[in-house]
N, C-alpha and C positions, 0 to 999 in steps of 0.2 A: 413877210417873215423870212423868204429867203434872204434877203441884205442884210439882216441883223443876224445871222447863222455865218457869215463871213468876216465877223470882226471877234479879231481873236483877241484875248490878254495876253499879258505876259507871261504869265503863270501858266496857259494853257501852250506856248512853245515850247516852256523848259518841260513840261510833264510828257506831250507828245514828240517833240523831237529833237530836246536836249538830252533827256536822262536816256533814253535810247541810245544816241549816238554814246555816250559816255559808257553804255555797257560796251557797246562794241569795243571801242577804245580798249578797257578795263579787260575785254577779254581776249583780247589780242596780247592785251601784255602779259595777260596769266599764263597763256599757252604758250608763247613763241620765245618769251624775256624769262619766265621763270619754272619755265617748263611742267605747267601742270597737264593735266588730262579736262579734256571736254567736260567730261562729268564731276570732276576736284574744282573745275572752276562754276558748274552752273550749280554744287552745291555751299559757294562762296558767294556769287552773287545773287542767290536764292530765287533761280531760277531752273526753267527745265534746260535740259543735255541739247535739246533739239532747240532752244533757242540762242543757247551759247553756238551751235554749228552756225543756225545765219547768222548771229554777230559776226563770227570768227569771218566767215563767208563776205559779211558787207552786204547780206540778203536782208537786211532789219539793221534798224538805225542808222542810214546810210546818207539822208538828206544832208548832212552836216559833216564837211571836212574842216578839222582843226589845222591850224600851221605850228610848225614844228616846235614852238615854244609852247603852244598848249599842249602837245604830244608831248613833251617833257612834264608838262605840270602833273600830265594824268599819269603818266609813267610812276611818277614821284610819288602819286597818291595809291596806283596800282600797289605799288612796294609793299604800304603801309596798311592795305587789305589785307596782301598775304600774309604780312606779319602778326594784324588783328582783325580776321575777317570779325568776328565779333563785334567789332564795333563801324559795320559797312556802311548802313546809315549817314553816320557823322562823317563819315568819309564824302559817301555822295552829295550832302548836306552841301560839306565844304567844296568841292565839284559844282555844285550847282550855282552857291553865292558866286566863288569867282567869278562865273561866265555871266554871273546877272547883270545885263546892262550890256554887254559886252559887242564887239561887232561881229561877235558871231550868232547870237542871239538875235540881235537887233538886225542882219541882214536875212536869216531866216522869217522873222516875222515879218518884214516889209515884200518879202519875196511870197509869202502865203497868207498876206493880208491887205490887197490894194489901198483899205484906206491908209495905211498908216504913213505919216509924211517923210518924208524927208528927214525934216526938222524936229522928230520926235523926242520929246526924251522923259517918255514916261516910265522907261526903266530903270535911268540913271537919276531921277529924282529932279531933272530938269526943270 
């Protein structure tokens, strides 16, 4: 049972440690780009005060650094929070699709999932 406990889906990186790393992202840009308060942002991304501090921190969501063209996408999407936190969801939604398949995704999972090859491409529909 242990060996079949290490083979992850796709779906179980982006839950565990995409949408994570994207809060962080998300709440860096609330506090530092558009100057909200710890607690303005962890009632935007409907979460607690203390888990916007480790985002903000880099103590949660950390496994995943974006390169600076994703830092732009998310920045871009960050905006559009503040402007409709109401519709955060569709936000993260569109956050998540981007990155599906992506090599940031797909180098995480191969990094937390020995089997997966090389040659994978079962996120990109390969």
């Amino acid at each position: 049972m242990k060996e079949f406990m290490k083979k992850l889906m796709p779906q179980e990186i982006e839950v565990w440690y995409l949408l994570p790393a994207l809060r962080r992202e998300i709440a860096k840009f609330l506090i530092k780009d558009f100057k909200l308060s710890q607690k303005k942002a962890a009632v935007i991304l409907v979460v607690t005060e203390a888990a916007v501090s480790q985002y903000f921190k880099s103590k949660r969501g950390n496994e995943i650094k974006f390169s600076l063209k994703d830092l732009s996408k998310i920045k871009q999407v960050s905006k559009n929070i503040v402007s409709n936190p109401e519709n955060l969801i569709s936000f993260l939604y569109e956050l998540s699709v981007y990155f599906r398949g992506s090599k940031v995704v797909c180098d995480i999972h191969r990094g937390k999932d020995k089997n997966v090859s090389k040659e994978c491409k079962v996120c990109t529909g390969g």
